[in-house]
N, C-alpha and C positions, 0 to 999 in steps of 0.2 A: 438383624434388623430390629429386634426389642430390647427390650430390660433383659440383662444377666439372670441370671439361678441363685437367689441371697445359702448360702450351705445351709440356714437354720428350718428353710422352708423345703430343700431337696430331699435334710433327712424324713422329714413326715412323710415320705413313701405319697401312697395315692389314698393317704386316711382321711375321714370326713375332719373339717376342718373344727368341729367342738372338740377333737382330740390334739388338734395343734398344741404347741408349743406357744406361752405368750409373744417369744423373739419372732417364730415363724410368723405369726397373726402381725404383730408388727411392721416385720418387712413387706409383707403384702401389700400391707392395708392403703398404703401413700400411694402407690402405682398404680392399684383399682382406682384410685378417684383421676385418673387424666384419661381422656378424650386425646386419641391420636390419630394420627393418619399415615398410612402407608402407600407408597410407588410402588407397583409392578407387576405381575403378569400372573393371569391365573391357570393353575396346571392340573387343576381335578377339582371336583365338585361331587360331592358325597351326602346323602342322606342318611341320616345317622338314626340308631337304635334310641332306646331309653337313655336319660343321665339324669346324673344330678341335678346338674342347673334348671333342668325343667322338671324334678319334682321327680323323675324317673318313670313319667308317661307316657305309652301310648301313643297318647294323642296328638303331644305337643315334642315334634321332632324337630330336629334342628339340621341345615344343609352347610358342610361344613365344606368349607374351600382351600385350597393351598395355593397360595400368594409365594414368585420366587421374585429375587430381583431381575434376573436378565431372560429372555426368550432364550429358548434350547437350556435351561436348569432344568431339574427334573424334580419331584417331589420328592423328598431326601431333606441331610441333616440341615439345611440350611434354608426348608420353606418354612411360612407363618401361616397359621390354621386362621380365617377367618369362619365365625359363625352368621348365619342368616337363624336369628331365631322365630318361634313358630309367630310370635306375636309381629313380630316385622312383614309376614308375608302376604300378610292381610293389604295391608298398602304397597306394594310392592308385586306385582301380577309377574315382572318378571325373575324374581330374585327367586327361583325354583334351581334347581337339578338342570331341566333340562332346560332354561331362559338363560344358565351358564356357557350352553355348548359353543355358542358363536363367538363368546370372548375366547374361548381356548383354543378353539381351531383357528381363528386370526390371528392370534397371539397378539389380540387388545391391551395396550399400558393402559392401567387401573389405579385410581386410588379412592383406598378403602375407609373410612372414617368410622372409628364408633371407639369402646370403652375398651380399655386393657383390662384382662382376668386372667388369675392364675387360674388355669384348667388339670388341679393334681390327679385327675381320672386318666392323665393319656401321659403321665410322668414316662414310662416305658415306653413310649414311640420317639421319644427325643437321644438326637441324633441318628435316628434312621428313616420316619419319615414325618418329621418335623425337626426345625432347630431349637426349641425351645416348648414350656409348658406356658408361656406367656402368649395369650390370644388375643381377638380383636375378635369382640363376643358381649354383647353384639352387633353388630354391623347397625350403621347407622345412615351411613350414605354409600353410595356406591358412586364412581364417575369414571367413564370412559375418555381417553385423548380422541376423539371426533376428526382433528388436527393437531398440526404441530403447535404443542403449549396453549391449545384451546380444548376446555373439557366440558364433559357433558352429562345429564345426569341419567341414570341407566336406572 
């Protein structure tokens, strides 16, 4: 559903990125800057520990979701980790954990809008339960199908 694995950014493991490689820093860098959007159906909703991207706070936690394309996938090598970050929640009352639950028990088509990042802290969860370290982080819009090819904003 995303950008490939460039090999020069696989090998830097899940090392802080001032230890990259200029080729890895390279191949990142063009894909962080697009704004994309993604189709399909959300299958877990997770509030997450400390990380990087937030400074490794506390405070500021982030709800991470797994986005598959079809109803009945499972979260596995082939979901996309969408982030709701702390700063997003503030305007957004329902994009919580549990403001999640109604889409996944309907099995609500979604699409998710915000900025693509390499997330090399969860390098080890791809192909098992994610397809990739390329994410949608953060989340920017959220939209539910309401109806058919009519959406709505969640």
């Amino acid at each position: 559903m995303l950008a490939s694995h460039p090999a020069s950014v696989l090998a830097q493991g899940n090392h802080d990125r001032a230890s990259w490689t200029q080729a890895a820093r390279n191949a990142v860098a063009p894909k962080e800057k697009k704004y994309t959007t993604i189709t399909g159906y959300m299958v877990q909703a997770r509030d997450e520990g400390p990380e990087g991207c937030n400074c490794g706070g506390l405070a500021g936690k982030d709800t991470h979701t797994w986005i598959v394309a079809h109803v009945g996938d499972l979260r596995a090598a082939k979901s996309v980790v969408a982030e709701v970050s702390p700063r997003m929640k503030g305007g957004h009352p329902n994009w919580k954990r549990s403001g999640f639950t109604p889409l996944i028990n309907n099995h609500t088509k979604l699409r998710i809008t915000g900025w693509l990042m390499w997330d090399q802290e969860h390098n080890s969860q791809v192909g098992h339960s994610r397809g990739s370290s390329w994410e949608i982080h953060p989340i920017h819009k959220i939209e539910y199908e309401s109806s058919p090819g009519v959406w709505s904003n969640f």
